[in-house]
C-alpha positions as CSV (number, residue, x, y, z in Angstrom):
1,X,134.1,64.8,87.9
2,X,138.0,63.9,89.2
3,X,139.2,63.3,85.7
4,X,137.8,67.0,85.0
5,X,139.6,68.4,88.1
6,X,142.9,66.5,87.4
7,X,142.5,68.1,83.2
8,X,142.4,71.2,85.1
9,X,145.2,70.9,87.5
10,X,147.4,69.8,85.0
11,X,146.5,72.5,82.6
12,X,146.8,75.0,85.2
13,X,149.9,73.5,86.2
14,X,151.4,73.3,82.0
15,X,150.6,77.1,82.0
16,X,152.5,78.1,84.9
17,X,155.7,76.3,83.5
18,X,155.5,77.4,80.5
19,X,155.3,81.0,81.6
20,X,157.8,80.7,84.2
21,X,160.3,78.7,81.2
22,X,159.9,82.0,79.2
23,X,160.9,84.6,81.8
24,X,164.0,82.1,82.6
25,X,165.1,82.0,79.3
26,X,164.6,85.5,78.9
27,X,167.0,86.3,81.8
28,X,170.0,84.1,80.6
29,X,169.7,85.8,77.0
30,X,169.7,89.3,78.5
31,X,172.7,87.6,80.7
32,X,174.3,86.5,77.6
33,X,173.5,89.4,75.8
34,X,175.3,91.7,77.8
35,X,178.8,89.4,78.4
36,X,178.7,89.3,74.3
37,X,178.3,93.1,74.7
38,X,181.4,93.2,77.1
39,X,183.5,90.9,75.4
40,X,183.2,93.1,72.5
41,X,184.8,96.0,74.1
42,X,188.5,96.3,73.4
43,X,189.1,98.9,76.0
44,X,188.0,96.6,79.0
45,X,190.4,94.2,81.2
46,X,187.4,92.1,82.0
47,X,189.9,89.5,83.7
48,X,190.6,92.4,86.9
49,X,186.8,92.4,87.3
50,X,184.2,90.3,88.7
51,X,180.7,90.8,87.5
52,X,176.8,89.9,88.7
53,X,173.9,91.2,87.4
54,X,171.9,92.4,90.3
55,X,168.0,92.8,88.5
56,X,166.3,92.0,85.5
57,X,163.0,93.7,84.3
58,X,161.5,92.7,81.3
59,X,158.4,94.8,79.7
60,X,157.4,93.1,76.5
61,X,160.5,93.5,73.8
62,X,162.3,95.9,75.9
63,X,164.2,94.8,79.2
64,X,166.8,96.6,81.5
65,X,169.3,94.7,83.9
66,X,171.5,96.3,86.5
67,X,175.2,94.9,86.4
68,X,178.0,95.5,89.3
69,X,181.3,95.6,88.5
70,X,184.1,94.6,91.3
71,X,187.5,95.2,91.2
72,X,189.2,91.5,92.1
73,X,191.5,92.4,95.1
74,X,189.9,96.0,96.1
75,X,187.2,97.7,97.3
76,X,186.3,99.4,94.1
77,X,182.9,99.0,92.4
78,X,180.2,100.1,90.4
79,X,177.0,100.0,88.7
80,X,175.7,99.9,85.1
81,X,172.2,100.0,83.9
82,X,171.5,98.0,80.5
83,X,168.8,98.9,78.2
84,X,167.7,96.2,75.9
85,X,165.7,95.2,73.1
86,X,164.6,91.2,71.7
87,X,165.4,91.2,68.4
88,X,163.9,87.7,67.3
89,X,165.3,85.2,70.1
90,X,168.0,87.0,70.9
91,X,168.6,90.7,73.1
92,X,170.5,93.6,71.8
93,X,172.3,96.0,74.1
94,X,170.9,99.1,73.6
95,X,172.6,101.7,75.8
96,X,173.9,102.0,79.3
97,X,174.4,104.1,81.4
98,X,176.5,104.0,85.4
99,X,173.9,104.5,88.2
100,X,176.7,104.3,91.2
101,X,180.1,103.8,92.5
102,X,181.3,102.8,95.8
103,X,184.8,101.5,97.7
104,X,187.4,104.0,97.8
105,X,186.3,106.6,95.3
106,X,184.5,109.0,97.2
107,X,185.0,112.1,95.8
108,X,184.9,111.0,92.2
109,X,182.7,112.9,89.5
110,X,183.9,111.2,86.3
111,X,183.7,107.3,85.6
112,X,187.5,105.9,85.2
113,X,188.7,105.5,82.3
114,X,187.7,102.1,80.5
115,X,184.9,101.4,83.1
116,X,182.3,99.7,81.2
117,X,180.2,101.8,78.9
118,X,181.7,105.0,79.8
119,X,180.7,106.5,77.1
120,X,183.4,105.7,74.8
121,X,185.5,108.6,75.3
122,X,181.9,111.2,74.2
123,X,180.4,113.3,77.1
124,X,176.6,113.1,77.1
125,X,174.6,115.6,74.5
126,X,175.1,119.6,75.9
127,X,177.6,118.6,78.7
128,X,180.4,121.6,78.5
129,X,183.5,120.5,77.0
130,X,186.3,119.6,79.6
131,X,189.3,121.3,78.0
């Protein structure tokens, strides 16, 4: 009867790490996912910025993560949100888009130029043009 219980605990206990190993993984790919996506990105100084990604949220093969971005040495920052896929082992960046800003840029309706995934330059499907 013990040597049933301790089976049980220890499958119990096999099944909890292994589910727990998963989402852990999963996190540091989507981490490493999106600095590959940001290293990509010619038009970004990564080195004036400090980064941290703020939540995770993984639904089957799709996940999003929020990411601030910090100016080093000022007030400025802001938020991107991440949509991504699992392709195999590995995430894909999907899309992104900013969710906020904050510092010393009140007022602002427009991202900077070069803050990451701004768009590339393209304003979003039926916005007017800006000339």
């Amino acid at each position: 009867m013990i040597r049933w219980h301790l089976i049980s605990v220890l499958a119990v206990l096999c099944a909890f790490t292994a589910g727990c190993g998963k989402s852990v993984s999963d996190q540091d790919a989507i981490r490493a996912s999106i600095e590959k996506h940001l290293n990509g990105r010619a038009d970004l100084n990564l080195s004036a910025m400090d980064r941290e990604v703020k939540t995770v949220t993984v639904n089957g093969d799709h996940a999003s993560a929020q990411v601030e971005f910090r100016l080093k040495g000022g007030d400025a920052r802001m938020e991107i949100e991440y949509a991504l896929q699992r392709q195999g082992k590995d995430w894909t960046v999907l899309s992104s888009q900013p969710m906020g800003m904050g510092g010393d840029h009140s007022g602002m309706e427009h991202m900077p130029p070069g803050a990451p995934d701004s768009g590339n330059g393209q304003l979003p499907q039926g916005h007017p043009p800006t000339n």
